[in-house]
Each structure stands twice: as structure tokens, then as C-alpha cells.
C-alpha positions in Angstrom: 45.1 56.9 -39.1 42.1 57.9 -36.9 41.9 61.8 -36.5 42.3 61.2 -32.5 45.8 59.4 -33.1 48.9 61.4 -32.8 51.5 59.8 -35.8 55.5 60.2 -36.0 57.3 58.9 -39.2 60.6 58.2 -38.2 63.5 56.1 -38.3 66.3 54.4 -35.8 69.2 56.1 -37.4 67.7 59.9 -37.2 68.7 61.5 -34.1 65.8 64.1 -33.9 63.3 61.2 -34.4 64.7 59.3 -31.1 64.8 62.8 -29.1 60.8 63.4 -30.4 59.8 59.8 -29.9 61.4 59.9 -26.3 59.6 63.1 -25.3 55.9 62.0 -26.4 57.1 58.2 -24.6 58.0 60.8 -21.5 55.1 62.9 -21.7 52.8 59.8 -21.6 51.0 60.7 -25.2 49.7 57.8 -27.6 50.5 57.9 -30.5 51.3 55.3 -33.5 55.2 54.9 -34.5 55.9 54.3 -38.1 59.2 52.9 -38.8 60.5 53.9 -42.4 63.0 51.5 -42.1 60.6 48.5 -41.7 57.9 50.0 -44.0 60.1 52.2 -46.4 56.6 53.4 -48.4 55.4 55.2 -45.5 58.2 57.3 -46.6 56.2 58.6 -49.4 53.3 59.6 -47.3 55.5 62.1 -44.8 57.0 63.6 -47.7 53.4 64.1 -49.3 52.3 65.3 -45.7 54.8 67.4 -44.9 56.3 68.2 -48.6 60.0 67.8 -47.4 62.6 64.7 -47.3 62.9 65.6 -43.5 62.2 63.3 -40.5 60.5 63.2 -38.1 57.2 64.0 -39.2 54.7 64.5 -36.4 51.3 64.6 -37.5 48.6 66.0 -35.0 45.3 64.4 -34.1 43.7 68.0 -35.6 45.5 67.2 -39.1 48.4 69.7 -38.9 52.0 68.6 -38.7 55.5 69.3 -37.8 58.4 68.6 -39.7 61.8 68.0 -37.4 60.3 69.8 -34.4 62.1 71.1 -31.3 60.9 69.7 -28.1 59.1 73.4 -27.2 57.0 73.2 -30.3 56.0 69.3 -29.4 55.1 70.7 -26.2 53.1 73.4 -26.9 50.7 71.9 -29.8 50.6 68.5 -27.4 49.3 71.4 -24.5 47.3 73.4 -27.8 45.2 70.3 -28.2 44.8 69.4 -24.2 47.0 66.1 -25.0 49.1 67.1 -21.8 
């Protein structure tokens, strides 16, 4: 994970991880998807980086995270770090 990459943890089944991976695929923003269903110990990374069980973890290119985000606060850091 380069510090310029954007990086969601999520999963097909979790409905807040489709709604934030659909808004940074709408907003135009790269960033690198990992699936914890095809690579289940990536799991234990967003729980280290966000401390939680929660999904989806959205980790910034400036090292700080969200943990099950609303759209507005994906939009604002994304806007905070002129990725929008």
C-alpha cells in the first residue's frame, strides 16, 4: 500500500461496503479494493487498522481511516485531501 493509494477492505455480502465502493467508483477516485472474502487475512489488517470487526475500512492516502463511513464523511476527507 503506497501512501498515494486510497484502500477499502470490504466484502460482497456487507451492504455499507457496496454503497462506499459505489461512491468512490462514481466519484472517479482510485483506489485498491481488497476482497476479505477472497483474501480472508486481510481481515486481520483492517481490524489492526481500524481496531474494530467492522467493514468497510477506508484507509486514506494521508494514513487515517474510516471505519463504516457515511457517504458525507467519504466526501469530505476525499475533498480534505483534493482527491475530488
Amino acid at each position: 500500500m503506497t501512501s498515494s493509494t486510497l484502500t477499502m477492505f470490504g466484502a460482497e455480502w456487507c451492504g455499507d461496503c457496496r454503497r462506499t465502493k459505489k461512491q468512490l467508483d462514481q466519484l472517479g477516485v482510485d483506489y485498491q479494493y481488497v476482497d476479505l472474502m477472497a483474501d480472508p487475512a486481510a481481515a486481520d489488517v483492517a481490524r489492526e487498522i481500524s481496531g474494530r470487526m467492522s467493514i468497510p475500512v477506508v484507509v486514506y492516502p494521508d494514513s487515517s481511516h474510516h471505519v463504516e463511513p457515511s457517504n458525507a464523511d467519504v466526501e469530505a476527507k476525499l475533498r480534505e485531501l483534493a482527491l475530488i
